[in-house]
N, C-alpha and C positions, 0 to 999 in steps of 0.2 A: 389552604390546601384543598385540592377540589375529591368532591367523594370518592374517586375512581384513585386517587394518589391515598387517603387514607385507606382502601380497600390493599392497595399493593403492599403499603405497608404495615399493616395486620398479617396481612399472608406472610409476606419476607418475616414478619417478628415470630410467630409461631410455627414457621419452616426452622428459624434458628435454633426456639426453643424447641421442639421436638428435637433436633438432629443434635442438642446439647455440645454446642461447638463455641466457646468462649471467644475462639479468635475472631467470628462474625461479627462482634461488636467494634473491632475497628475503623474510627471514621472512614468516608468515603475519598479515595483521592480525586479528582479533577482533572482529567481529559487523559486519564492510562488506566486500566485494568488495576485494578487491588486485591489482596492477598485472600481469598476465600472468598472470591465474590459470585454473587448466585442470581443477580438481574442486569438489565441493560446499565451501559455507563447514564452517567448523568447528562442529561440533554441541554444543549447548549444552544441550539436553532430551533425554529418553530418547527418543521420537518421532523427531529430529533422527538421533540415532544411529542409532536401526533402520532409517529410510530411506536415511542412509550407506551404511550394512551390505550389507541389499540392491542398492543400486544395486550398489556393489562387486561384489556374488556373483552378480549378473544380468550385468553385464560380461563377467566371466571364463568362465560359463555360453555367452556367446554369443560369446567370441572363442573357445572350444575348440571348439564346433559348426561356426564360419565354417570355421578351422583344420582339422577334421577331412574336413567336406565339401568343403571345396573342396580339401585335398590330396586325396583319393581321385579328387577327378574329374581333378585335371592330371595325376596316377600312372596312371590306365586310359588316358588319352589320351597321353601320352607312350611308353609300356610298348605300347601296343599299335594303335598308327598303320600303316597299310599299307604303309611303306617297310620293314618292319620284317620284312613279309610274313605280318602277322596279316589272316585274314579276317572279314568280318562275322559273329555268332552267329546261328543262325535258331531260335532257343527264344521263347516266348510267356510268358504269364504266369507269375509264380511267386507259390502262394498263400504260402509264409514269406518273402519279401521284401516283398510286399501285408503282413501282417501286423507285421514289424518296421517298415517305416517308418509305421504308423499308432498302432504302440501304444509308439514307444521315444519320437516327441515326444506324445504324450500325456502319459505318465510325467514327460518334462520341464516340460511346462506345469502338473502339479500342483504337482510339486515348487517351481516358483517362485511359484506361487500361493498356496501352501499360509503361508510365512510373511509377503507379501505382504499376506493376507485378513487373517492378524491384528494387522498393524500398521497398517490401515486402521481395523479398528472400534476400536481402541483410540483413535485419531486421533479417533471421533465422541462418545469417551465424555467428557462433560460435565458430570459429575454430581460430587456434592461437592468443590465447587468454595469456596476457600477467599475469593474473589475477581471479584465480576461487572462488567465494565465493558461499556458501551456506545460501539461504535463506529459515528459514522455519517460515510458517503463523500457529499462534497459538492464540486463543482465550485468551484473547486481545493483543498480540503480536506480534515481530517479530526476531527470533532469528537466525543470524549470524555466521559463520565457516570459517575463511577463509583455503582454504582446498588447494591451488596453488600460487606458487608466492612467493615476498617477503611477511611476514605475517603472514607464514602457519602457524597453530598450534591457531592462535587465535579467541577468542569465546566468544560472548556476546550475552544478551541479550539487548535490546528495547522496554522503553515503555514509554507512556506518560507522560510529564515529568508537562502540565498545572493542576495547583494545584485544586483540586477537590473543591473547594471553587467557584472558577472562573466558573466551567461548571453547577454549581446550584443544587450540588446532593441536593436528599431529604434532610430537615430538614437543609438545612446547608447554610447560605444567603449567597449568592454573593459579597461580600466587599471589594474582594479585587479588584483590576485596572488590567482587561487584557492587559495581554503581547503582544506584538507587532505581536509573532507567534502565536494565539491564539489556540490550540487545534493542532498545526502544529509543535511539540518542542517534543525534549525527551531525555532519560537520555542518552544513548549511540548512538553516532551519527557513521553510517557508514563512514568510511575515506577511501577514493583511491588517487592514482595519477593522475592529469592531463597528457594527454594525452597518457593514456595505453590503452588498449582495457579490460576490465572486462567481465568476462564472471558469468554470475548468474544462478547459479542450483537452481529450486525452488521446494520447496516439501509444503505439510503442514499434521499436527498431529492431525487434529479434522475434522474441514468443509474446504469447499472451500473458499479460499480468494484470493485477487491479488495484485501484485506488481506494483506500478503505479509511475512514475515519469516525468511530460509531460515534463518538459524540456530536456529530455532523447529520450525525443520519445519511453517509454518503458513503457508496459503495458501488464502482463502476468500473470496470473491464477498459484496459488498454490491450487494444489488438490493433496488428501490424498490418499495413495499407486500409486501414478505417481512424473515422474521426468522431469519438462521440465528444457528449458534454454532460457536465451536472452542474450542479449551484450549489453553494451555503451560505447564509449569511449568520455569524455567530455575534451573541449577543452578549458575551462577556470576556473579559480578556482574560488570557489565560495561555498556557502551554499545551494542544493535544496531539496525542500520540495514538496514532496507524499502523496498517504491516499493509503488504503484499497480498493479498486473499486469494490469488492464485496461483498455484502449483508451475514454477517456472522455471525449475533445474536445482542443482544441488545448495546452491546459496540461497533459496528463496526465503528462508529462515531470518537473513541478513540486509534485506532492503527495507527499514522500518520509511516511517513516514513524519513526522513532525511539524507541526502547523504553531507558530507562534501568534495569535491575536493582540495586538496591541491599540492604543488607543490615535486619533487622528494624529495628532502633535508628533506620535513617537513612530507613529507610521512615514510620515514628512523624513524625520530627522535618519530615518533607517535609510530610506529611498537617499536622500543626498551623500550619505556615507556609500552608499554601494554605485552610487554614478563615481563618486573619487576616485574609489578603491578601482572600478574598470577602469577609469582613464588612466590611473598609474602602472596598470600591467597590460594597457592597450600592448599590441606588439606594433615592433617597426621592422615588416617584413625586409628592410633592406639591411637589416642589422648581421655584421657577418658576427660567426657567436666563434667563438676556441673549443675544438675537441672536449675540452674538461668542463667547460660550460657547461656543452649540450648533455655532455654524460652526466652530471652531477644533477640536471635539471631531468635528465629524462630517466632517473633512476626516480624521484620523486613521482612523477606523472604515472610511472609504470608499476610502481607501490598502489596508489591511489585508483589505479582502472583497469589492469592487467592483473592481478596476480592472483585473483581468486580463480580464475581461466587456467594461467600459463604458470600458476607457481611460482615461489620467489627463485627457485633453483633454474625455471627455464623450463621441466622437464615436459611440463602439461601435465595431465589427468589421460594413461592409455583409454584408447575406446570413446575419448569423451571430448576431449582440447590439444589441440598440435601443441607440439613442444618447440620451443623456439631455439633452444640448445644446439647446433649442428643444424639447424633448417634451412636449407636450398631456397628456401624463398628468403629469407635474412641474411642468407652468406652471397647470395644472386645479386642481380642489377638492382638499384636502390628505386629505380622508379616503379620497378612491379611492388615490391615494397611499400611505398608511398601509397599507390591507387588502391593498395585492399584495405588502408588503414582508412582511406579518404571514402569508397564505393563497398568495400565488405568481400567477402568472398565465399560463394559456395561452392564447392568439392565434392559434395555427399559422403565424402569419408567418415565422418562426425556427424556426432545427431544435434549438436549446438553449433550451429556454424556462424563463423568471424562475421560481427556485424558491423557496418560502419560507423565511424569518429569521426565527422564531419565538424563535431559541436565544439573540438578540440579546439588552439590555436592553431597555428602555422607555428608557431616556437614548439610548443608541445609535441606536435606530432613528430618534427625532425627532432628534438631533442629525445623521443621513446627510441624513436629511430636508431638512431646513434648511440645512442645505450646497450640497445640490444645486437647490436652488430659489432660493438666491441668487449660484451660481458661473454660470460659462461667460457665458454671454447670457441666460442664465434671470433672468426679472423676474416672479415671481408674487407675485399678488397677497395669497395666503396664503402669506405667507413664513417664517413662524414656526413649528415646531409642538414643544409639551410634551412631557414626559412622559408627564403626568394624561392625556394623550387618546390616546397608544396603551394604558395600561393600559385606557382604558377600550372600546379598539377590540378586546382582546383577548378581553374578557366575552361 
């Protein structure tokens, strides 16, 4: 344990004991927040550590300064109060106290700067990267590419996996016994190798959101028509868990993050499972599918990526999400239909406006399709719609 980690932890042990809080004594969990926890997660990458480090020595840097300054000033005011029968000094400037106080925190601002800077650019270096995934932030999502590497070709989405019962939506009581990850789980967990360097390109399709994984030391802004990147490389296997860091609409609470670290073998054995699993739900856009198919499949799809939006009722969110219940664009011609699911659509009617599902299949998106133009009160007249005709909406 290096000096600076026994210094953290003396402070953390006599923060506890003072604050006389027995539950601080429960061990630390590994890669999610724990129950009364009062410093960084446990660091898992080098990056992780060196921002630890730092914080720790920028701490103690500024409790010695509070410490020093402010005892000198309750010592002159104490020591030399007028009951005391001290008088007032009638001296003017002094050019070496002018001088020490301008150039002793100088000296200190380098000095915290100085390792600071270079744990910053090391933070932006990006380059030989053993591993390129594509992350893109999507209202209430997070959807996956991995675009370099072993992997390439694979493509998921991400999304909250705690059962809507448990977070207290409207109307719906809370009965069931939260999960251990509460609100910090989801259905498609990102999977890398231990000890690769990953490199992450972040985009997003609606608002700004961010990519946040403290035990990563990585925390970076997806914004809509830009491309940034960051890196981790982690150096233990293990489970860690993310959120959202930015403020992105009323589910932002609901897009966690989860990063599975596994070893090379089982990284292999992940990657061939998930080439299967695409090949066997590849689509065959020339597949003609039965009304009850597409319904039954696109009541699925529209659970899973619609309903935080449009409600499972249909109704929308007034002031905030069109309702799709009685909607003139859903009871109208299926191809206008098709192009806002496929391109998005702005109206400015709404301060969230319908962003595009490109990443969809062609099954999926007619099968939402078709769901929603034969559910609620919806009686359209094109009620049906293929495959073959969003692939060919997407040419």
């Amino acid at each position: 344990m290096t000096y600076a980690k026994r210094l953290q932890a003396l402070m953390l042990g006599l923060a506890v004991t003072a604050a006389g809080i027995p539950a601080l004594a429960v061990a630390q969990v590994q890669g999610r927040p724990f129950e009364n926890q009062l410093n960084l997660q446990m660091p898992v990458t080098r990056i992780a550590a060196e921002i630890d480090t730092l914080h720790t020595w920028m701490m103690i840097v500024c409790l010695v300064i509070f410490v020093a300054v402010f005892g000198v000033m309750f010592y002159s005011v104490f020591k030399h109060r007028r009951s005391l029968g001290h008088k007032p000094a009638t001296f003017h400037e002094s050019t070496a106290v002018e001088i020490a106080w301008t150039v002793v925190p100088f000296l200190i601002v380098i000095g915290m700067a100085l390792p600071a800077t270079k744990t910053v650019v090391a933070m932006k270096d990006t380059s030989n990267a053993d591993l390129t995934i594509k992350v893109t932030g999507m209202q209430w999502k997070w959807g996956y590419d991995y675009l370099k590497g072993e992997g390439e070709g694979i493509s998921f989405l991400s999304t909250l996996s705690t059962p809507r019962s448990q977070v207290g939506a409207p109307g719906v009581p809370a009965t069931e016994q939260r999960t251990e990850n509460y609100l910090m789980e989801v259905d498609n967990e990102m999977v890398v190798p231990v000890n690769k360097k990953v490199r992450i390109v972040l985009t997003a399709n609606d608002v700004i959101h961010a990519w946040m994984i403290p035990a990563f030391g990585v925390k970076q802004d997806a914004i809509p028509g830009f491309v940034r990147d960051t890196w981790f490389k982690s150096e233990k296997i293990g489970v860690y868990r993310g959120q959202c860091a930015e403020l992105c609409g009323k589910e932002h609470a609901f897009m966690p993050i989860v990063v599975r670290v596994v070893s090379d073998a089982d990284y292999s054995a992940w990657v061939g499972e998930q080439k299967k699993a695409m090949a066997a739900l590849a689509d065959d856009p020339t597949k003609v599918w039965t009304i009850d198919e597409l319904k039954t499949k696109g009541e699925a799809v529209y659970s899973a990526n619609c309903v935080a939006c449009h409600q499972a009722n249909g109704k929308g969110v007034p002031g905030a999400f069109a309702a799709l219940d009685g909607s003139a664009s859903v009871n109208g011609p299926k191809a206008h239909q098709i192009d806002v699911l496929l391109n998005g659509q702005k109206t400015g009617k709404y301060p969230s406006e319908m962003p595009a599902w490109k990443q969809l299949s062609d099954s999926d998106i007619a099968a939402v399709i078709t769901y929603t133009r034969n559910n609620w009160s919806n009686k359209a007249s094109e009620n049906i719609v293929q495959p073959a005709e969003v692939l060919a909406a997407r040419k």
